[in-house]
mmCIF file of the N, C-alpha and C atoms, coordinates in Angstrom:
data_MODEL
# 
_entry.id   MODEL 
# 
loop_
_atom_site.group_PDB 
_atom_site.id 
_atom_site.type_symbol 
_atom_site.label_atom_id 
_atom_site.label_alt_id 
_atom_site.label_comp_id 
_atom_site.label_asym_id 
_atom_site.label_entity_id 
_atom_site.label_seq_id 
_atom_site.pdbx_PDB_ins_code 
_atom_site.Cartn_x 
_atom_site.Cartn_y 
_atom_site.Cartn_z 
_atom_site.occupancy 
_atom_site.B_iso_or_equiv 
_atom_site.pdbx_formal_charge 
_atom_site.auth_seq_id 
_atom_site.auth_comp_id 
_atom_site.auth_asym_id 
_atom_site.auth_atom_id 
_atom_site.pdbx_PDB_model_num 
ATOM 1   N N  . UNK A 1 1  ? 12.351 4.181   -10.981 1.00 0.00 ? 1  UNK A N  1 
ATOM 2   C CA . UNK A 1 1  ? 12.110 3.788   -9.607  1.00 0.00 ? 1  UNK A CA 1 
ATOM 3   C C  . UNK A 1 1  ? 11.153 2.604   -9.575  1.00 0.00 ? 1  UNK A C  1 
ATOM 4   N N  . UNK A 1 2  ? 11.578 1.781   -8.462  1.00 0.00 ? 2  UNK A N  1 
ATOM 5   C CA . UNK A 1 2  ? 10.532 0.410   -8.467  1.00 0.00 ? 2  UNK A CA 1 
ATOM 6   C C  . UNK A 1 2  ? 9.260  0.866   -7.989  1.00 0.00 ? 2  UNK A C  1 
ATOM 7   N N  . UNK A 1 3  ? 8.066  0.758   -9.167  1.00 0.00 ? 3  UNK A N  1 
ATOM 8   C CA . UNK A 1 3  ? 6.795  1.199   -9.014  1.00 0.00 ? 3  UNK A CA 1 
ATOM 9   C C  . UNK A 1 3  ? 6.098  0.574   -7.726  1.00 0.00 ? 3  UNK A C  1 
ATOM 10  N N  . UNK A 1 4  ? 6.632  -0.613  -7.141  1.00 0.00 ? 4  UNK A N  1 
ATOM 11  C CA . UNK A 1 4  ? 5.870  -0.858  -5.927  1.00 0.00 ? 4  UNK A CA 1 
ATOM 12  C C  . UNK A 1 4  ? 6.315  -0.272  -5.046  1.00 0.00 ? 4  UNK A C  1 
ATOM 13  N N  . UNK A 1 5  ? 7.795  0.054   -4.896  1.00 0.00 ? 5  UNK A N  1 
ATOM 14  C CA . UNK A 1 5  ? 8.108  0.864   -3.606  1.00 0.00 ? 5  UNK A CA 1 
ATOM 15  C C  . UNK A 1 5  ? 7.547  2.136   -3.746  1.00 0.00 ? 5  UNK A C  1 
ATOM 16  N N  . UNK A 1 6  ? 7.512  2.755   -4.398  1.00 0.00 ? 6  UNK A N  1 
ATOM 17  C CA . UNK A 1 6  ? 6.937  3.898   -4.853  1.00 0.00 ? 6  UNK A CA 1 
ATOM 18  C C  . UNK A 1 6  ? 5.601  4.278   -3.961  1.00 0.00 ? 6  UNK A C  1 
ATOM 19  N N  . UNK A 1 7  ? 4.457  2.970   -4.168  1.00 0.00 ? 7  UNK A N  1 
ATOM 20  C CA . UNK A 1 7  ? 3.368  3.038   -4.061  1.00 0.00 ? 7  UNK A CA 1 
ATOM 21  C C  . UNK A 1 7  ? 3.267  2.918   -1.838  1.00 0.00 ? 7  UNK A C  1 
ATOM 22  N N  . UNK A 1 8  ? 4.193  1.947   -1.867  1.00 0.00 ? 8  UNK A N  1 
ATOM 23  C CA . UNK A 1 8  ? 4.807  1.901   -0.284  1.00 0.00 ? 8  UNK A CA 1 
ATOM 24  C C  . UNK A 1 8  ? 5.070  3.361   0.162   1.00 0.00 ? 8  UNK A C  1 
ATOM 25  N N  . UNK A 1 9  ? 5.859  5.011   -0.667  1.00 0.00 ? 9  UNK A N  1 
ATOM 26  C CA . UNK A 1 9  ? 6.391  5.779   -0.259  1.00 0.00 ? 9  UNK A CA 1 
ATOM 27  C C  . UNK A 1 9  ? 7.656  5.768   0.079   1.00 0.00 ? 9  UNK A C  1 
ATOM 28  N N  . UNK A 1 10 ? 8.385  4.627   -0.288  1.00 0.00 ? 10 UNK A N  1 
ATOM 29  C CA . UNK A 1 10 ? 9.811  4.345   -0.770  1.00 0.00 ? 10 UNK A CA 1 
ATOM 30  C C  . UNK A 1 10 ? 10.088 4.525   -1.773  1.00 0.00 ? 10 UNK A C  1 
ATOM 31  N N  . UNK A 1 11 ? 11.713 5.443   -1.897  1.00 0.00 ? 11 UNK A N  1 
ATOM 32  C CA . UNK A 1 11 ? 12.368 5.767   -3.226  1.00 0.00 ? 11 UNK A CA 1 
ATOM 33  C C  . UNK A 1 11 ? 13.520 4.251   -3.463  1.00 0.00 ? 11 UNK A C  1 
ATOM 34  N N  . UNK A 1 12 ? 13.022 3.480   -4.252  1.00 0.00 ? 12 UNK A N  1 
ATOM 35  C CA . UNK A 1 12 ? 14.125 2.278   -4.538  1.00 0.00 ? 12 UNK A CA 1 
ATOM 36  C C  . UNK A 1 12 ? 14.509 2.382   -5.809  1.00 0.00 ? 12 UNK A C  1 
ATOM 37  N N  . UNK A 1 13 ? 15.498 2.215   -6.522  1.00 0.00 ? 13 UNK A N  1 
ATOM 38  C CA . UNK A 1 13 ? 15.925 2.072   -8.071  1.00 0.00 ? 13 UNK A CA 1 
ATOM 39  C C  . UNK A 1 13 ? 15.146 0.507   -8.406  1.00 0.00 ? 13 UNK A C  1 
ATOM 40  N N  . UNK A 1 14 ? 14.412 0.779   -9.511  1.00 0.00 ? 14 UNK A N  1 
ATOM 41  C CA . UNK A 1 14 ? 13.798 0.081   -10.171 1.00 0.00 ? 14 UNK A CA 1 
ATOM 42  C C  . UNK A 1 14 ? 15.149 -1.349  -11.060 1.00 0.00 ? 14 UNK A C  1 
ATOM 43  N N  . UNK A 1 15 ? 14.938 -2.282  -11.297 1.00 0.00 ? 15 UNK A N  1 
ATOM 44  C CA . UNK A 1 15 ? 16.335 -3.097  -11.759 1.00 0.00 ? 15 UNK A CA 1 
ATOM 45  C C  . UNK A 1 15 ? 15.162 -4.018  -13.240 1.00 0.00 ? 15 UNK A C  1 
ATOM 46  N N  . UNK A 1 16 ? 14.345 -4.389  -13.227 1.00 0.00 ? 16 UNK A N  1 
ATOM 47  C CA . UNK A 1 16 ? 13.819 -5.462  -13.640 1.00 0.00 ? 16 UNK A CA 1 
ATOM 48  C C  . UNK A 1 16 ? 12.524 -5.124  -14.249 1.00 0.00 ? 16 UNK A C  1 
ATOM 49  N N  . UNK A 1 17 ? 12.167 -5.051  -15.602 1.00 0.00 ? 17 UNK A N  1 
ATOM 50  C CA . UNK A 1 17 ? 11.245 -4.926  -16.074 1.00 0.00 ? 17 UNK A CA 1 
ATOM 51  C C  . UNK A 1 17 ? 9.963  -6.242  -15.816 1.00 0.00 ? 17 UNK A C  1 
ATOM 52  N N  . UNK A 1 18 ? 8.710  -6.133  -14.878 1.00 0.00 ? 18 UNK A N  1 
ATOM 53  C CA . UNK A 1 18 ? 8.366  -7.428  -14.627 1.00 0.00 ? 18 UNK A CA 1 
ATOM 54  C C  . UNK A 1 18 ? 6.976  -7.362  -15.810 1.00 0.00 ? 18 UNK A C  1 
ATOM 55  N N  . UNK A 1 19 ? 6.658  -8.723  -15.912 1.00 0.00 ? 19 UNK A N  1 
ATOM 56  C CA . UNK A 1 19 ? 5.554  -9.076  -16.882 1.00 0.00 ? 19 UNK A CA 1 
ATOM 57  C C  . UNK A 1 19 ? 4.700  -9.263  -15.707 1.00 0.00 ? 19 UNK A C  1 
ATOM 58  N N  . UNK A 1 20 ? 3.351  -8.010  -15.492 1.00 0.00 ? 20 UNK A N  1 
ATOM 59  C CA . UNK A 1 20 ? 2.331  -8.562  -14.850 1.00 0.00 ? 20 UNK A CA 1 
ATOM 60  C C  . UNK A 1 20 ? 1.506  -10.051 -15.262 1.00 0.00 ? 20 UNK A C  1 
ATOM 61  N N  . UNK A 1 21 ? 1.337  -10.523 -16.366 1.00 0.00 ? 21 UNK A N  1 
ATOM 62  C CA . UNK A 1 21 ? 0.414  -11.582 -16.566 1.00 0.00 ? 21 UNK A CA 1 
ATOM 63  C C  . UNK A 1 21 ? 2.432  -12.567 -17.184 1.00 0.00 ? 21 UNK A C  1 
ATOM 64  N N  . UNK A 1 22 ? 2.506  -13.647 -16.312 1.00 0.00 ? 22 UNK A N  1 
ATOM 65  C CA . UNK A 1 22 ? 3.548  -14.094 -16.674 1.00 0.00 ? 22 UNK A CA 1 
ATOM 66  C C  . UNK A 1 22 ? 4.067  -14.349 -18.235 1.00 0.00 ? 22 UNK A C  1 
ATOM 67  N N  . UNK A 1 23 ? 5.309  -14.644 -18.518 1.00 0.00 ? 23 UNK A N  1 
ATOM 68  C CA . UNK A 1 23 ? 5.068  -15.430 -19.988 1.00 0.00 ? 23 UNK A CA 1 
ATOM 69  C C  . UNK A 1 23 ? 5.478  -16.566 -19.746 1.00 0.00 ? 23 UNK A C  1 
ATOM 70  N N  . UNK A 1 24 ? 4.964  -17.518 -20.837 1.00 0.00 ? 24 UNK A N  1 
ATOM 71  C CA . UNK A 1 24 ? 4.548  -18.620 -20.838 1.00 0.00 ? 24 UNK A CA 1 
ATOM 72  C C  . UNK A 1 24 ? 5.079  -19.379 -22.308 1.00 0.00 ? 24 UNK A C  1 
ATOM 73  N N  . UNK A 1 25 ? 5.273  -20.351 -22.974 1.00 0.00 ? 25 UNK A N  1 
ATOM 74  C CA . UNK A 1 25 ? 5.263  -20.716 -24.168 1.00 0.00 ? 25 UNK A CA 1 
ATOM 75  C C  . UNK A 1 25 ? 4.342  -20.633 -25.191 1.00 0.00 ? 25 UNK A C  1 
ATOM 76  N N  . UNK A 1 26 ? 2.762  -20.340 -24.495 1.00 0.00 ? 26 UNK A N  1 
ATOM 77  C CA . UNK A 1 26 ? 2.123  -20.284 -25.108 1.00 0.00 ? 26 UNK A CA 1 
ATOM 78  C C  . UNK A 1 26 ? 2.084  -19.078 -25.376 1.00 0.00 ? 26 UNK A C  1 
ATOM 79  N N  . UNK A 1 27 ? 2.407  -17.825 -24.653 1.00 0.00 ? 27 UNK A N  1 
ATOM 80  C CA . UNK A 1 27 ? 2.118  -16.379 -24.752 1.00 0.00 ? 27 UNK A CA 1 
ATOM 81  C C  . UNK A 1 27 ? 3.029  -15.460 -25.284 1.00 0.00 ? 27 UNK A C  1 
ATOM 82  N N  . UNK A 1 28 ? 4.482  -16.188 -25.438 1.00 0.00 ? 28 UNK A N  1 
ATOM 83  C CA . UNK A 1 28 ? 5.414  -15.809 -26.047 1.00 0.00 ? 28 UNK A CA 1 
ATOM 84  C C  . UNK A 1 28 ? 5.203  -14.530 -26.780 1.00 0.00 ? 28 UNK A C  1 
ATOM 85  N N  . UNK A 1 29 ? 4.699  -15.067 -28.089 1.00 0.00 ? 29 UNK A N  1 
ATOM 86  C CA . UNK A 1 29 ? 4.916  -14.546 -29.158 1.00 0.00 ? 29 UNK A CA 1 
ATOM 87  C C  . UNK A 1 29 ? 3.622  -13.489 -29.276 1.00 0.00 ? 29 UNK A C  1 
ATOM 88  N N  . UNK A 1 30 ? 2.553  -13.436 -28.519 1.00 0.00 ? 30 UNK A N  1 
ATOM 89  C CA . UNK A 1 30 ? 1.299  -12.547 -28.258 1.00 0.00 ? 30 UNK A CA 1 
ATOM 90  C C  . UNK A 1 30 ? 2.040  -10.970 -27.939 1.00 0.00 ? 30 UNK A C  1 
ATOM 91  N N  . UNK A 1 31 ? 2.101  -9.943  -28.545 1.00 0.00 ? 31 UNK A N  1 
ATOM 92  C CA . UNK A 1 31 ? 2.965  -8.819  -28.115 1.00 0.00 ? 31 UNK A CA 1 
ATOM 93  C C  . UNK A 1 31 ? 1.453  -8.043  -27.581 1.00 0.00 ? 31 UNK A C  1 
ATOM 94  N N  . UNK A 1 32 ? 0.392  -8.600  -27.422 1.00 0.00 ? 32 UNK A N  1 
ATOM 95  C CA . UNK A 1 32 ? -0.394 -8.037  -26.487 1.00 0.00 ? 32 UNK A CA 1 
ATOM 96  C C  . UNK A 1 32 ? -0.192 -8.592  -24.701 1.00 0.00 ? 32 UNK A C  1 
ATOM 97  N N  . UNK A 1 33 ? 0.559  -9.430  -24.596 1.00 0.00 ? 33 UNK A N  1 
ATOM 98  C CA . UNK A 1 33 ? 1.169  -9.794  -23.564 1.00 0.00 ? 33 UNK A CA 1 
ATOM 99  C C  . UNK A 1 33 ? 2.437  -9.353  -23.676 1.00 0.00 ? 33 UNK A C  1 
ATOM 100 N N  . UNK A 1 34 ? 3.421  -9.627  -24.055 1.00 0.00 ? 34 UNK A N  1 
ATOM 101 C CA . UNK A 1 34 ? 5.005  -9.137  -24.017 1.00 0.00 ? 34 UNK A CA 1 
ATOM 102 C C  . UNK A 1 34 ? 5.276  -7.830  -23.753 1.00 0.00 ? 34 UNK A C  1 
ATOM 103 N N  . UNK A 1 35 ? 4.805  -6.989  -24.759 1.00 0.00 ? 35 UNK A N  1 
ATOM 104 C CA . UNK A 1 35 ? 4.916  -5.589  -25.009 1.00 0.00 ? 35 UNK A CA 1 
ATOM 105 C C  . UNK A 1 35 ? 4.363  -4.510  -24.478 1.00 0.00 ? 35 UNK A C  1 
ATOM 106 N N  . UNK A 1 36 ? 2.943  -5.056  -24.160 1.00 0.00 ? 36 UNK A N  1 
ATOM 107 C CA . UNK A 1 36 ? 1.339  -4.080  -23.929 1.00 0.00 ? 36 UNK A CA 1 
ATOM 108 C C  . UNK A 1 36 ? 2.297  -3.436  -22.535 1.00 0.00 ? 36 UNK A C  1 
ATOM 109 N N  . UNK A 1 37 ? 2.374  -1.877  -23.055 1.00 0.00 ? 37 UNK A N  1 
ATOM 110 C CA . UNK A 1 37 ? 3.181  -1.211  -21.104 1.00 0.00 ? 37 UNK A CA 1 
ATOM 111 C C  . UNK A 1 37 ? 2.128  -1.171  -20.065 1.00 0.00 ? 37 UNK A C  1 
ATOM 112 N N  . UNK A 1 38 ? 0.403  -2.180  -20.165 1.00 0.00 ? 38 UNK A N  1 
ATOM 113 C CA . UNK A 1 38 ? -0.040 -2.273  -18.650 1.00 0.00 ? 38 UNK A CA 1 
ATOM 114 C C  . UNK A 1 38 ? 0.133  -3.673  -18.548 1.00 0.00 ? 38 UNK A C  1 
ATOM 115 N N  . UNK A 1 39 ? 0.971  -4.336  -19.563 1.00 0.00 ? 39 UNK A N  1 
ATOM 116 C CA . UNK A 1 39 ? 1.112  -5.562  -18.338 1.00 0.00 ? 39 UNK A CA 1 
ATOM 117 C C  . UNK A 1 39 ? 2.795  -5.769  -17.886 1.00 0.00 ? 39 UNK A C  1 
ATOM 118 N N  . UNK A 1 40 ? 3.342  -4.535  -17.788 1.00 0.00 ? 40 UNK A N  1 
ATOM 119 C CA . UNK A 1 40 ? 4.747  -4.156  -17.816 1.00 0.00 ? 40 UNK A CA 1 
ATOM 120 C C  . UNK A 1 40 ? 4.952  -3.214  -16.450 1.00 0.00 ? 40 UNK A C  1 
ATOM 121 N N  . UNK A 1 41 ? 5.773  -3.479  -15.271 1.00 0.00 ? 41 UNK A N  1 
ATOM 122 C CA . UNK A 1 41 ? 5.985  -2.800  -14.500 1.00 0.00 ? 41 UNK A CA 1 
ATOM 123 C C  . UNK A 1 41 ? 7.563  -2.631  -14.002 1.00 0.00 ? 41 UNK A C  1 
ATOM 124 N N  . UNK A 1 42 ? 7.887  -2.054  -13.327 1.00 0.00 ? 42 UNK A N  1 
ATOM 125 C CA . UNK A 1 42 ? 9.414  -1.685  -13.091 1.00 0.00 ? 42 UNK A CA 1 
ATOM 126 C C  . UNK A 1 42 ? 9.364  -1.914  -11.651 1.00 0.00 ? 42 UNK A C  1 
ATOM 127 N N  . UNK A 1 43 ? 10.369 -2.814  -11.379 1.00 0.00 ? 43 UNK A N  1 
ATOM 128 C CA . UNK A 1 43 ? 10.470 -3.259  -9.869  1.00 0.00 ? 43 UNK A CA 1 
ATOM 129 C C  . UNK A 1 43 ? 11.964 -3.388  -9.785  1.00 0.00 ? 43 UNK A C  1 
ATOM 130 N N  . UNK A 1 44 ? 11.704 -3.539  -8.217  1.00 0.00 ? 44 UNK A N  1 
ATOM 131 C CA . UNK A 1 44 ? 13.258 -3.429  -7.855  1.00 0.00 ? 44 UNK A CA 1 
ATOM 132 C C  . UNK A 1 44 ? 13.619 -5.261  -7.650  1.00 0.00 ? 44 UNK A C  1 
ATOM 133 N N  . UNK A 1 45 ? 14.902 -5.321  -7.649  1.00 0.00 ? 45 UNK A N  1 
ATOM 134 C CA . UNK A 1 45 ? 15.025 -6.766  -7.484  1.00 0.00 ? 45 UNK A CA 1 
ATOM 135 C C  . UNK A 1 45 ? 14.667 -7.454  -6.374  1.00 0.00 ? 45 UNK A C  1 
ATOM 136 N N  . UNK A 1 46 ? 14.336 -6.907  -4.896  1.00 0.00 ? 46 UNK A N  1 
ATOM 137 C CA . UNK A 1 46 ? 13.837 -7.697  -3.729  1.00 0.00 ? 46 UNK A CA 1 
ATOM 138 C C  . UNK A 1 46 ? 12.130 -7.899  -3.889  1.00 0.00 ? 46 UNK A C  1 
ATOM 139 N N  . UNK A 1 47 ? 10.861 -6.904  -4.811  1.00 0.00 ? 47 UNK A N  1 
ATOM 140 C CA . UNK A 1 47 ? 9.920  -6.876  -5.202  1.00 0.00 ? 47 UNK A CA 1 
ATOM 141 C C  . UNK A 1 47 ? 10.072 -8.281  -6.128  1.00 0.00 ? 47 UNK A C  1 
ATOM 142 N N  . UNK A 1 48 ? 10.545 -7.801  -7.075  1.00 0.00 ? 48 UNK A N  1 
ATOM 143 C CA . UNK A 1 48 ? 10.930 -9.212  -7.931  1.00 0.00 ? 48 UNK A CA 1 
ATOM 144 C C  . UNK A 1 48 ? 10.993 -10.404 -7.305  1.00 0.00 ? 48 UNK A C  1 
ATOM 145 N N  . UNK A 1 49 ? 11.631 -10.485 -6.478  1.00 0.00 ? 49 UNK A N  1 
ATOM 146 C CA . UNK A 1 49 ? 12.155 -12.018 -5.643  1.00 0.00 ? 49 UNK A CA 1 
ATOM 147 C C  . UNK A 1 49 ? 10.858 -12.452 -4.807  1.00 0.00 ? 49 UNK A C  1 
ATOM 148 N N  . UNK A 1 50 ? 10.238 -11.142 -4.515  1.00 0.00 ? 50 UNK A N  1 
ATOM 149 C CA . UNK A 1 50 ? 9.023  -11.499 -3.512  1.00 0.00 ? 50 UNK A CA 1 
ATOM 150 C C  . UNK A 1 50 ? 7.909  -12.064 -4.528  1.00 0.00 ? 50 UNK A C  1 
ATOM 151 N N  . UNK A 1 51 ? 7.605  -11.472 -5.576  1.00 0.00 ? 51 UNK A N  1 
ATOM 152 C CA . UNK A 1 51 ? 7.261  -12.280 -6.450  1.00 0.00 ? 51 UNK A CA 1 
ATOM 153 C C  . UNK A 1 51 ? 7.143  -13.230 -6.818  1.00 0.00 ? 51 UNK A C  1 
ATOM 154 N N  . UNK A 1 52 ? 8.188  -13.891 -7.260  1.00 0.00 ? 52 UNK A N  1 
ATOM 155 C CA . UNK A 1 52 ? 8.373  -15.041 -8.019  1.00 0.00 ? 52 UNK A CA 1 
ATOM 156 C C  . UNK A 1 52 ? 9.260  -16.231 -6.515  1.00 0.00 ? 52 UNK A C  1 
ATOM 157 N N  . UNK A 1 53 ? 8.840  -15.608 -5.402  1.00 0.00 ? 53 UNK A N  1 
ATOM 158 C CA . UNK A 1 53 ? 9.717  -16.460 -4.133  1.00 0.00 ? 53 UNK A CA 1 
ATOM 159 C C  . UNK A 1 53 ? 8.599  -17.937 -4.354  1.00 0.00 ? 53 UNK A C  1 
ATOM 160 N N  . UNK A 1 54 ? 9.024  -19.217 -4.493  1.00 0.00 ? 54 UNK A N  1 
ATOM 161 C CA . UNK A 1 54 ? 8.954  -20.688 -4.267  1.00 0.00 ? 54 UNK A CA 1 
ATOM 162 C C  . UNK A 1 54 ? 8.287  -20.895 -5.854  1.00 0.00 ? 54 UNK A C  1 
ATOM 163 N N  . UNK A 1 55 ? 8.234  -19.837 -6.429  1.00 0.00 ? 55 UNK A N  1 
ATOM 164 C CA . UNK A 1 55 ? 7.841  -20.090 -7.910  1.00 0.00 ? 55 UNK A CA 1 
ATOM 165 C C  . UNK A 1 55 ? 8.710  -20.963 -8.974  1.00 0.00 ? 55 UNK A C  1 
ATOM 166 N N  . UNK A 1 56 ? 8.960  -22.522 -8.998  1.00 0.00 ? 56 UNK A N  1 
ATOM 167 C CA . UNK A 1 56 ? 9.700  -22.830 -10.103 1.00 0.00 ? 56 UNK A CA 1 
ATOM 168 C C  . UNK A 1 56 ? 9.286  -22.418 -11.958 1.00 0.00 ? 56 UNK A C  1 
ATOM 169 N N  . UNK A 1 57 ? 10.741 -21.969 -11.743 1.00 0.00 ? 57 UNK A N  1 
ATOM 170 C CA . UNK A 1 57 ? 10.670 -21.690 -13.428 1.00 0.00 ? 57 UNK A CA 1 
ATOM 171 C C  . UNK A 1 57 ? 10.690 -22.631 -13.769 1.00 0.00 ? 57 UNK A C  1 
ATOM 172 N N  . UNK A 1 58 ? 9.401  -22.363 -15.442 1.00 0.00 ? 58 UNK A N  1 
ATOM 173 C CA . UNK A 1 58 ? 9.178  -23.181 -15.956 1.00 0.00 ? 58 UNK A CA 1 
ATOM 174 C C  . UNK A 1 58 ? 9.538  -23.395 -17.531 1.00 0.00 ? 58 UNK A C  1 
ATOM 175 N N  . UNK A 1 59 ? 10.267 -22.548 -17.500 1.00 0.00 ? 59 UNK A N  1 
ATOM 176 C CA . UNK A 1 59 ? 10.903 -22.241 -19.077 1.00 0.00 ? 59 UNK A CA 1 
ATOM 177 C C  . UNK A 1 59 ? 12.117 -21.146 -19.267 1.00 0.00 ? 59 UNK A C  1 
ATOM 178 N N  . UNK A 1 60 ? 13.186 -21.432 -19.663 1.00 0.00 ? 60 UNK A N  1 
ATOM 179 C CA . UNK A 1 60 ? 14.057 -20.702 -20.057 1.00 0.00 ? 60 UNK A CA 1 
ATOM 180 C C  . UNK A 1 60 ? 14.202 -20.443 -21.501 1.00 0.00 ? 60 UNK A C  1 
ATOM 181 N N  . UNK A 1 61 ? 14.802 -19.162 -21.620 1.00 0.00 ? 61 UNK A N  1 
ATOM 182 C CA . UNK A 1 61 ? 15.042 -18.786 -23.521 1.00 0.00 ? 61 UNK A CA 1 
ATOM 183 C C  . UNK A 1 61 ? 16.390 -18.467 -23.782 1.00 0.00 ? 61 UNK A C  1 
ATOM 184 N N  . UNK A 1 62 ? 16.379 -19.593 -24.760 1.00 0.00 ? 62 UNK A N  1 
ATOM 185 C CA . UNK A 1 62 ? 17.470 -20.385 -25.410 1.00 0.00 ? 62 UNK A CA 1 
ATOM 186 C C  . UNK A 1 62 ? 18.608 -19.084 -26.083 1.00 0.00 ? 62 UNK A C  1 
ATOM 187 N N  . UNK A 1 63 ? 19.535 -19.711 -26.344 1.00 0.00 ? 63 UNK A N  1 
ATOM 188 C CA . UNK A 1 63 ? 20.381 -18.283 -26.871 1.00 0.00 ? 63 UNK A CA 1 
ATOM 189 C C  . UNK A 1 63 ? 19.782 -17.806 -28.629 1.00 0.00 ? 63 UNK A C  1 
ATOM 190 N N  . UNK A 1 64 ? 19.128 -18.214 -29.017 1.00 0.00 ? 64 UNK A N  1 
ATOM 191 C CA . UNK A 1 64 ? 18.656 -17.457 -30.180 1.00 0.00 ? 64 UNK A CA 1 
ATOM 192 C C  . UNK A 1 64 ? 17.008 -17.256 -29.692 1.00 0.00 ? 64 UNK A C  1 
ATOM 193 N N  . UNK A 1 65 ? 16.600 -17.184 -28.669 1.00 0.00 ? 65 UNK A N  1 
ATOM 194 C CA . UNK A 1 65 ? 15.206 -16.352 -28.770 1.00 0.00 ? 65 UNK A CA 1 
ATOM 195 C C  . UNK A 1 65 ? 13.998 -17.603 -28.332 1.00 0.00 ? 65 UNK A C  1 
ATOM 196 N N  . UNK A 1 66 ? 14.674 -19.036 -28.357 1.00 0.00 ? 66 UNK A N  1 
ATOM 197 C CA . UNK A 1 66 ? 13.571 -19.666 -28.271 1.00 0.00 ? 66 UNK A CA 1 
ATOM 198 C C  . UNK A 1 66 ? 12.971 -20.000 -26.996 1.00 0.00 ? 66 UNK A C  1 
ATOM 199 N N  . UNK A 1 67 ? 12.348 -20.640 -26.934 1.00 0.00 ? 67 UNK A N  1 
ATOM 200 C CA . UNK A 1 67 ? 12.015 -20.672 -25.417 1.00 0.00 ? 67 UNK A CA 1 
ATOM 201 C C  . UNK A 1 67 ? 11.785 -22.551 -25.349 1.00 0.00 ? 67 UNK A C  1 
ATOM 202 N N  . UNK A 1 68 ? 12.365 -23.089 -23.962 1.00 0.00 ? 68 UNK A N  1 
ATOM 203 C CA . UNK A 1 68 ? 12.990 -24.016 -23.635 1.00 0.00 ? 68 UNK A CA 1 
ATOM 204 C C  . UNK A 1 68 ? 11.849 -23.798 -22.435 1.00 0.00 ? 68 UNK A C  1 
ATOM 205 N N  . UNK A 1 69 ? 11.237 -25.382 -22.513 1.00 0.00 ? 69 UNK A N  1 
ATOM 206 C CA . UNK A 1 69 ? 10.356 -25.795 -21.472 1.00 0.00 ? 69 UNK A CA 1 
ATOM 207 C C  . UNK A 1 69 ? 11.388 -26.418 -20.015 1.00 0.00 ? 69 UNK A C  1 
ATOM 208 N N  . UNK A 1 70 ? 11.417 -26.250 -19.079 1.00 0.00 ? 70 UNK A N  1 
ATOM 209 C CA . UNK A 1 70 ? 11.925 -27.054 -17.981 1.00 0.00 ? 70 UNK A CA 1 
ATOM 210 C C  . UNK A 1 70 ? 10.983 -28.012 -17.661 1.00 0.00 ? 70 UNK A C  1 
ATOM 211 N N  . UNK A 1 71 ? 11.766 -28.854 -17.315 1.00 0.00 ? 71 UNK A N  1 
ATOM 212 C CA . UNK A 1 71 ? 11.101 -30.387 -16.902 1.00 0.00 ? 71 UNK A CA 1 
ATOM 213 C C  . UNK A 1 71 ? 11.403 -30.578 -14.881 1.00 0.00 ? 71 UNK A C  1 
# 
């Protein structure tokens, strides 16, 4: 279940594992960021969107794992 609706007192299906502290190129590979389950929460996809709403991405990962800066 999406842990913020939850906290609202809404039952929503959770969709999206989110990274509380974003990742980054630099943080990638830190599995005290990636991995650590308190900077890991379960949200639903409209939480998600509210999130990251007017946020340009700034990096995509490449089909073998790498990570690709956007310009």
């Amino acid at each position: 279940l999406c842990e913020r609706c939850r906290k609202r007192g809404q039952i929503v299906p959770g969709a999206i594992v989110h990274h509380k502290i974003y990742l980054t190129p630099e943080n990638i590979n830190d599995e005290s960021i990636t991995l650590n389950w308190d900077n890991l929460e379960l949200v639903c996809r409209e939480c998600h969107a509210q999130e990251h709403d007017g946020v340009k991405k700034r990096y995509t990962i490449g089909p073998n794992g790498s990570v690709i800066a956007e310009n």
